[in-house]
C-alpha positions in Angstrom: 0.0 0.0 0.0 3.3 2.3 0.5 4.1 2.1 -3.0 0.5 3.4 -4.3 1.1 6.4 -1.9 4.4 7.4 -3.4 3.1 6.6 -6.6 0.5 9.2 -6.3 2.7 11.6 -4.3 4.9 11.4 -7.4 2.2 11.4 -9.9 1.3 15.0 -7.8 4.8 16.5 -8.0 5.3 15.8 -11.8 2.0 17.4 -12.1 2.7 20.3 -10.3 6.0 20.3 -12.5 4.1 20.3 -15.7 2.0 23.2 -14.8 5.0 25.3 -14.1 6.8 24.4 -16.9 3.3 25.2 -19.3 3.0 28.4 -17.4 7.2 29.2 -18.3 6.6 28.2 -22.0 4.2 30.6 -22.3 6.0 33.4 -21.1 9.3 32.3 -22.9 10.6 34.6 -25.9 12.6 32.4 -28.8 14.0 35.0 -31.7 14.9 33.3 -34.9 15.6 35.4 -38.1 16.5 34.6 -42.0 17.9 36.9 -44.7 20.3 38.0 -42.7 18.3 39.6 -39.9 16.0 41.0 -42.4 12.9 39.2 -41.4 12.6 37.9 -37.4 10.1 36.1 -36.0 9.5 35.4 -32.4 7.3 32.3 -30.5 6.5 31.8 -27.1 8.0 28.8 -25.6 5.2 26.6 -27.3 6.0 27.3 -30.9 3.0 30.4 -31.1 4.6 32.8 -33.1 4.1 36.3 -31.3 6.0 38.7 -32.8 7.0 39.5 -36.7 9.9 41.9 -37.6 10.5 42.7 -41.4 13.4 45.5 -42.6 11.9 47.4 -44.8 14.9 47.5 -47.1 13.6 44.1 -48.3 10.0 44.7 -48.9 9.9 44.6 -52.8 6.4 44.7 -54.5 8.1 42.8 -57.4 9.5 40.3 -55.5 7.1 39.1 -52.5 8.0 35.6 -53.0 10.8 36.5 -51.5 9.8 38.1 -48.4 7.3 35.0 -47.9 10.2 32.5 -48.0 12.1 35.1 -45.6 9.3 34.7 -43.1 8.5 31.4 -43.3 12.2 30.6 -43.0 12.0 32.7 -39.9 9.2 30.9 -38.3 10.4 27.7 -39.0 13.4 28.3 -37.1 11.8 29.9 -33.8 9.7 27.2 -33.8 11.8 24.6 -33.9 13.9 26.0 -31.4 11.3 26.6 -28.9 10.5 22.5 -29.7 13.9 21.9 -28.6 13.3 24.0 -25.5 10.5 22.4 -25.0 12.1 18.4 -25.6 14.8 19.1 -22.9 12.5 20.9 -20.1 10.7 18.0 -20.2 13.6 16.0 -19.9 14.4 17.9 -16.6 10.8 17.5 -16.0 10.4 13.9 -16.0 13.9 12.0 -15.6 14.7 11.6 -19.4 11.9 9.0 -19.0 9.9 8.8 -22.2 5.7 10.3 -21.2 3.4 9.2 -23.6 1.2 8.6 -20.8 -2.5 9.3 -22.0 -4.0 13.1 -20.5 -0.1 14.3 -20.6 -0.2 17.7 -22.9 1.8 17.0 -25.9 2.9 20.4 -27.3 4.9 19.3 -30.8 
């Protein structure tokens, strides 16, 4: 019966864990830019982009292809840096044990 106890004392803990580490995601920052630092995008720490910079030195009616790679570059790499974010704080979070444990959010 000791063993069900800790069980759920753990169970507690890691969930009190996970709603700390939701609650820091979404207040996390994570700049990625393309071109150079002509287009930067920013995400929270769940990969919601939040923020979109573009220089205007490369907004060219003639060539907005362009621009739309630029950004799309740009938000492709700030999210996948916030997944990576994401990945290890739930190492730290769980023990480096793999959770695909039904009810657990699942962010990427």
């Amino acid at each position: 019966m000791n063993n069900i106890s800790q069980l759920m004392q753990l169970g507690q803990q890691m969930q009190a864990k996970m709603t700390e580490l939701q609650q820091s995601l979404e207040a996390r920052r994570i700049p990625a830019s393309s071109g150079g630092g002509m287009v930067t995008v920013t995400v929270d720490g769940k990969g919601s982009v939040k923020q979109v910079q573009i220089d205007p030195t490369c907004v060219d009616p003639r060539d907005v292809e362009m621009l739309e790679d630029l950004v799309l570059a740009a938000v492709t790499e700030a999210q996948a840096k916030a997944q990576g974010e994401y990945e290890q704080e739930m190492k730290k979070v769980t023990g480096g044990l793999p959770m695909n444990i039904p009810g657990l959010p699942k962010l990427f």
